[in-house]
C-alpha positions as semicolon CSV with decimal commas, in nm:
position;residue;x (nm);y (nm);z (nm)
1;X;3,153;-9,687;13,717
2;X;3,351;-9,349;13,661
3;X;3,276;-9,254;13,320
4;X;3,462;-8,943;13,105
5;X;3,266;-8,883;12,792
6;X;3,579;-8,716;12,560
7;X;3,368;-8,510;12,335
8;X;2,962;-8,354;12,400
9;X;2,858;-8,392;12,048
10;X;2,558;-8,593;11,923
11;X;2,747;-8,897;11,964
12;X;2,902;-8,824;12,278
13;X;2,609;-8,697;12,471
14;X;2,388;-8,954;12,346
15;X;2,575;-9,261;12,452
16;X;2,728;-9,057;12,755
17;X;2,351;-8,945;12,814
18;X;2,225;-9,326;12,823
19;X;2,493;-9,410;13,061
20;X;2,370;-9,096;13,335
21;X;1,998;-9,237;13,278
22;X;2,102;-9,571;13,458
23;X;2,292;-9,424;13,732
24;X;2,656;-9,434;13,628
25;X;2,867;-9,156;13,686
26;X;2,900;-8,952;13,414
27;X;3,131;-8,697;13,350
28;X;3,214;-8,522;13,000
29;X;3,515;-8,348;12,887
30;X;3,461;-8,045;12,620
31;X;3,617;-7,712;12,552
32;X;3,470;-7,373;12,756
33;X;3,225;-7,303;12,536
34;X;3,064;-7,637;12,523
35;X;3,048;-7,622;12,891
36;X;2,888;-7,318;12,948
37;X;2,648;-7,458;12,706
38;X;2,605;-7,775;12,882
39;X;2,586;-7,543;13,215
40;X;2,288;-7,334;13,064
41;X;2,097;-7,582;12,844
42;X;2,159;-7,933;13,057
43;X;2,189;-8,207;12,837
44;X;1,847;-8,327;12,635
45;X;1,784;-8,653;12,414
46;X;1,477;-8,639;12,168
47;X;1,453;-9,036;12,065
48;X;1,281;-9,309;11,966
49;X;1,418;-9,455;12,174
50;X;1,268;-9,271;12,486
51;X;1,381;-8,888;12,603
52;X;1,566;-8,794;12,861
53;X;1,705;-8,463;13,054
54;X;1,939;-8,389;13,304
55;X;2,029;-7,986;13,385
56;X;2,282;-8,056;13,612
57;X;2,602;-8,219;13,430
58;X;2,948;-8,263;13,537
59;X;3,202;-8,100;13,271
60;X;3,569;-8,068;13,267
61;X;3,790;-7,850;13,040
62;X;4,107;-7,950;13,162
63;X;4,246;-8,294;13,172
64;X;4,413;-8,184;13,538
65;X;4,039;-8,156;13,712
66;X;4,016;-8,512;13,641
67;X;4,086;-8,702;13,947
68;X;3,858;-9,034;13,910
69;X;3,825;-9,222;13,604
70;X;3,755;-9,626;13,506
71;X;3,674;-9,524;13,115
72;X;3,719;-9,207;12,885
73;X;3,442;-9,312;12,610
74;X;3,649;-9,116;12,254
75;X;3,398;-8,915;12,083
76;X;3,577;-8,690;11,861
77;X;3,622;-8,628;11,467
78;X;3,926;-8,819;11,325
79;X;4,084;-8,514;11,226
80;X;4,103;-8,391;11,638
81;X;4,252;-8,694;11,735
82;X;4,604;-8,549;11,711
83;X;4,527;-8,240;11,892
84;X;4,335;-8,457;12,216
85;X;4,573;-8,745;12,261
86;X;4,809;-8,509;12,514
87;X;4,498;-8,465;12,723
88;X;4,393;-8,828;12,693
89;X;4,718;-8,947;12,769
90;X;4,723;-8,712;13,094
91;X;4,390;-8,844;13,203
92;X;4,479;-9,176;13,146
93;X;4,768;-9,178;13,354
94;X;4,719;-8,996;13,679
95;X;4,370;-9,178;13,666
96;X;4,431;-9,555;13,496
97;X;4,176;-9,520;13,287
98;X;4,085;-9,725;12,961
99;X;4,032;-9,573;12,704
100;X;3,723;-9,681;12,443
101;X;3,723;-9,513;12,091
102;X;3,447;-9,459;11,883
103;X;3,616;-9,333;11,574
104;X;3,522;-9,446;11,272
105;X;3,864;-9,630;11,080
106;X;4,133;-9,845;11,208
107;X;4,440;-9,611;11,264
108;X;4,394;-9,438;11,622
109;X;4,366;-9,749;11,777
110;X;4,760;-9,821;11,750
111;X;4,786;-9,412;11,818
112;X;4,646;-9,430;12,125
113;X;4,826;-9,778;12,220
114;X;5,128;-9,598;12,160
115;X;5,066;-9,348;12,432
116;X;4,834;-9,489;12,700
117;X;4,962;-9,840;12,666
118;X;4,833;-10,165;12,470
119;X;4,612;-10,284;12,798
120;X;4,423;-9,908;12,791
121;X;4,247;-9,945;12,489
122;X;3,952;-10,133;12,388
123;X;3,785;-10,173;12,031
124;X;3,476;-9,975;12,016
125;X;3,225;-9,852;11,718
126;X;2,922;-9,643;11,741
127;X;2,630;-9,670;11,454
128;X;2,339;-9,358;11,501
129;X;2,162;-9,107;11,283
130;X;2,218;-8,790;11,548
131;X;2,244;-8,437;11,530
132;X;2,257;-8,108;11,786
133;X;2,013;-7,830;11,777
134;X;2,134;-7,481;11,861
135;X;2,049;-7,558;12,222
136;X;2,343;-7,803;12,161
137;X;2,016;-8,104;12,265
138;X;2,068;-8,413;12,051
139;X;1,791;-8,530;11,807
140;X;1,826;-8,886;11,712
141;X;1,609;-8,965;11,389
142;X;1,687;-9,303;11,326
143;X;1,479;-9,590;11,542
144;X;1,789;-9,723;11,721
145;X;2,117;-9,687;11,855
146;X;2,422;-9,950;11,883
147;X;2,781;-9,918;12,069
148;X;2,965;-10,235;12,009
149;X;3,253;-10,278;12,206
150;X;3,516;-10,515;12,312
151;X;3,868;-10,593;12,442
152;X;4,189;-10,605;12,288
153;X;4,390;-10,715;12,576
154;X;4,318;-10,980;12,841
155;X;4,322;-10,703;13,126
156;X;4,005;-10,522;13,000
157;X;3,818;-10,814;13,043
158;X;3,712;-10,727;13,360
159;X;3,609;-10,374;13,230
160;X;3,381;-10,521;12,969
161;X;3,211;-10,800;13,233
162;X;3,157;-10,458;13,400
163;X;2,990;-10,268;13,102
164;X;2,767;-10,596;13,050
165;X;2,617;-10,573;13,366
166;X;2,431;-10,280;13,271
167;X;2,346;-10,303;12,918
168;X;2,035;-10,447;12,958
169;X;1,889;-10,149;13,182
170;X;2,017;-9,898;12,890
171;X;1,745;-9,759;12,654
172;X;2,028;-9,832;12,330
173;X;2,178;-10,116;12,225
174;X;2,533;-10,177;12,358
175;X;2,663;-10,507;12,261
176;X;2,979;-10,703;12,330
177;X;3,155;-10,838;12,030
178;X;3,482;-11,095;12,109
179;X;3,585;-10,993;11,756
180;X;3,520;-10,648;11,772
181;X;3,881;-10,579;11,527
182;X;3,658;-10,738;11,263
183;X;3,366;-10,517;11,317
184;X;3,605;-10,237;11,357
185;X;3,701;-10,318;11,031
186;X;3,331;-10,388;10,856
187;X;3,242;-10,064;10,949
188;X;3,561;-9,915;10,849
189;X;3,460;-10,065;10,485
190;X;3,145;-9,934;10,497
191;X;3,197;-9,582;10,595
192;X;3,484;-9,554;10,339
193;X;3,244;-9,621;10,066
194;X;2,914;-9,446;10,200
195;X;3,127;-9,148;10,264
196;X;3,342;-9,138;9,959
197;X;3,111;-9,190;9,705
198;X;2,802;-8,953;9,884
199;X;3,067;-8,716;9,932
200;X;3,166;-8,743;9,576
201;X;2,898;-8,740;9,366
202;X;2,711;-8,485;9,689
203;X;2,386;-8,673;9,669
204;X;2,264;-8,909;9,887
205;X;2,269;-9,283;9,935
206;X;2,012;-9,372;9,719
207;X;2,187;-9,268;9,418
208;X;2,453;-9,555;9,509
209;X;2,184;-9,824;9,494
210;X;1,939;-9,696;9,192
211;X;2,266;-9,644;8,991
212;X;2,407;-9,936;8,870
213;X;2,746;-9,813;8,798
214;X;2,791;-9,625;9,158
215;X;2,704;-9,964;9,282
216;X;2,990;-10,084;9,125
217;X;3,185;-9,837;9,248
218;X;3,105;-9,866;9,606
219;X;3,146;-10,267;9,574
220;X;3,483;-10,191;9,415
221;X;3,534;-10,009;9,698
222;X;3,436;-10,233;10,009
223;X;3,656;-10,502;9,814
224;X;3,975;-10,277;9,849
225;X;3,894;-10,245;10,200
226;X;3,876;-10,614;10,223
227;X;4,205;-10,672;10,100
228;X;4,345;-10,420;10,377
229;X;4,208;-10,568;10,640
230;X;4,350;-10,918;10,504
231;X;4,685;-10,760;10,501
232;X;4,673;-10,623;10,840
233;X;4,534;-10,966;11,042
234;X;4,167;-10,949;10,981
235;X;3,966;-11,211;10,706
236;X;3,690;-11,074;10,609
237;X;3,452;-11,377;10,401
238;X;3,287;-11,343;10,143
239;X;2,893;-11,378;10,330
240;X;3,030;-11,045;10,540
241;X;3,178;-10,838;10,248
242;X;2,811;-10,936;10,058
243;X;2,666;-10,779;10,404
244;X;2,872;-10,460;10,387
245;X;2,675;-10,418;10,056
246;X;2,392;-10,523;10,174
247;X;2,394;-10,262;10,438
248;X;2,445;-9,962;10,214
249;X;2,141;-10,126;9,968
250;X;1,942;-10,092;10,321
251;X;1,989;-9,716;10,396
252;X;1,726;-9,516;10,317
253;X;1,689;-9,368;10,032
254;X;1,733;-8,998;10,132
255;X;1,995;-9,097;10,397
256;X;2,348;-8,980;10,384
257;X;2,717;-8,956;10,574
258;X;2,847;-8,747;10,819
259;X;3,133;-8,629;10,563
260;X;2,866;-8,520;10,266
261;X;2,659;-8,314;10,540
262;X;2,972;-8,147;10,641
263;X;3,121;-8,058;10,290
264;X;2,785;-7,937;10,218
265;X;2,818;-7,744;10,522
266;X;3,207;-7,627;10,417
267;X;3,300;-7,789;10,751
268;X;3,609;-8,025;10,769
269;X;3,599;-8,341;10,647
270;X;3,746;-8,707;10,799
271;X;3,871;-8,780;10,453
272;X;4,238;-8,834;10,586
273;X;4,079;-9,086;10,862
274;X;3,904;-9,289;10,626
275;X;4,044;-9,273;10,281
276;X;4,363;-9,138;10,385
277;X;4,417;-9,395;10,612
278;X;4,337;-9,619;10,364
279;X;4,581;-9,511;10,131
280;X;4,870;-9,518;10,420
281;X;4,797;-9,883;10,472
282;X;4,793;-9,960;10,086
283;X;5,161;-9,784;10,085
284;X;5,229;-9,989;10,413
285;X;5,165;-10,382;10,250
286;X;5,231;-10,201;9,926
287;X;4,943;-10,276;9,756
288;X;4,692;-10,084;9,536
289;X;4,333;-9,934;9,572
290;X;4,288;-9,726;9,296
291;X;3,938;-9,639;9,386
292;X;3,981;-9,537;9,710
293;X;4,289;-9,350;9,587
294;X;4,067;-9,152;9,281
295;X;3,791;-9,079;9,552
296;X;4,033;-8,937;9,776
297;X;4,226;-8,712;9,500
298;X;3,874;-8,581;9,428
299;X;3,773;-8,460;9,765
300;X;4,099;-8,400;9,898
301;X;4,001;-7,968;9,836
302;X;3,734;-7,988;10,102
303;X;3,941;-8,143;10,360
304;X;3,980;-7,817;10,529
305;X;3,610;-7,662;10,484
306;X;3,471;-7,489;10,232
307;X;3,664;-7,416;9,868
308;X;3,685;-7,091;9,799
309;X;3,748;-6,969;9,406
């Protein structure tokens, strides 16, 4: 399979790394910098889940030099989406590619329906504790890795019997959901409140489960987001809103989100992904989240980086 990676961060050159380890053609598209990185350094995994290193690594940096492509796997931040779709719509077409997202939310999968087509892209979700060193190597932390994935038109069925093939020779857990618009959306629930609330209060996850009051908060929050996803299609029962909660109880103590590690970093934040995305479908079905709306009038001055006085 002819595999574009869209993105060489952690998440992009772990998954895209797992794929080269079992013999799939891997290719990954990044800006110059990042590929005179990737030229120089070669792409490294430190895991749990068993290392791995390869120094030489295809890399495109424009979406012209791509000639042969079955999947572009979407790595990037929510707030690049905008900027990338021209070159994912350019690499989709001269190539036919499908395209599989893994951004966290709901909204870019209509985006990038609207310019690739409804048959070119899949549901996809990616759940890791990575980072990059200054070698630009990825260090995953946490024991395991999971890609869900799935279609969302008949025509990528095919595609997925594909990817299934060879998830049982890959040292991470890729599994294919029938649902996956459902898990697309528990996850969706669960990032908006791990993020918001981490992000909010800038401490980390454990304050959300020894503070009874947070708690509430985040379970205020995850109900919001099941009345959303009602609205747009997609029940969520009671058993798996109970397991959204569950799952933030389970996170380490010391763990946090992506978006509190980069507002403490005064890097950008996803916050008009997640809860702003949020808010646009509230306006949509016209109805009201007043959590999610407070937590996203309280962060909205780090959305760009760092505040400065």
């Amino acid at each position: 399979m002819n595999i574009v990676v869209f993105g060489a961060g952690a998440l992009g050159v772990y998954f895209g790394g797992r794929l080269l380890e079992v013999g799939q053609n891997v290719s990954f598209f990044v800006r110059e910098k990042r590929a005179q990185q990737l030229k120089n350094e070669g792409l490294k995994i430190s895991s749990p889940e068993g290392d791995f290193e390869r120094k030489d690594i295809t890399t495109y940096t424009s979406p012209e030099q791509v000639k042969n492509a079955d999947l572009i796997i979407l790595t990037v931040k929510g707030y690049h989406l905008d900027s990338v779709i021209p070159q994912i719509q350019t690499i989709a077409q001269q190539t036919g590619a499908v395209v599989l997202p893994l951004l966290n939310g709901i909204e870019h999968i209509e985006k990038l329906q609207q310019v690739v087509g409804e048959d070119k892209v899949m549901g996809g979700l990616a759940t890791i504790v990575a980072t990059l060193n200054e070698q630009g190597h990825v260090e995953h932390t946490n024991p395991t890795s999971i890609l869900k994935y799935g279609a969302l038109h008949s025509e990528q069925t095919p595609l997925c019997n594909e990817i299934e093939e060879i998830q049982q020779q890959l040292k991470s857990n890729f599994i294919r959901e029938e649902n996956i618009l459902k898990h697309l959306w528990i996850k969706y629930a669960f990032i908006t409140a791990l993020s918001g609330i981490t992000s909010a209060m800038q401490l980390p996850s454990g304050f959300i489960s020894d503070t009874p009051a947070t708690l509430n908060v985040a379970k205020n929050v995850i109900h919001e987001m099941s009345l959303l996803a009602e609205k747009e299609g997609v029940h969520l029962t009671d058993s798996e809103v109970e397991g959204v909660v569950n799952m933030l109880l389970g996170f380490k103590k010391e763990a946090t989100s992506s978006m509190h590690q980069d507002l403490r970093k005064g890097l950008p934040i996803e916050l008009e992904h997640l809860q702003g995305g949020a808010l646009r479908l509230a306006t949509k079905h016209d109805v009201s989240i007043p959590v999610i709306e407070t937590l996203y009038g309280i962060l909205k001055p780090y959305e760009l980086g760092r505040v400065k006085n």
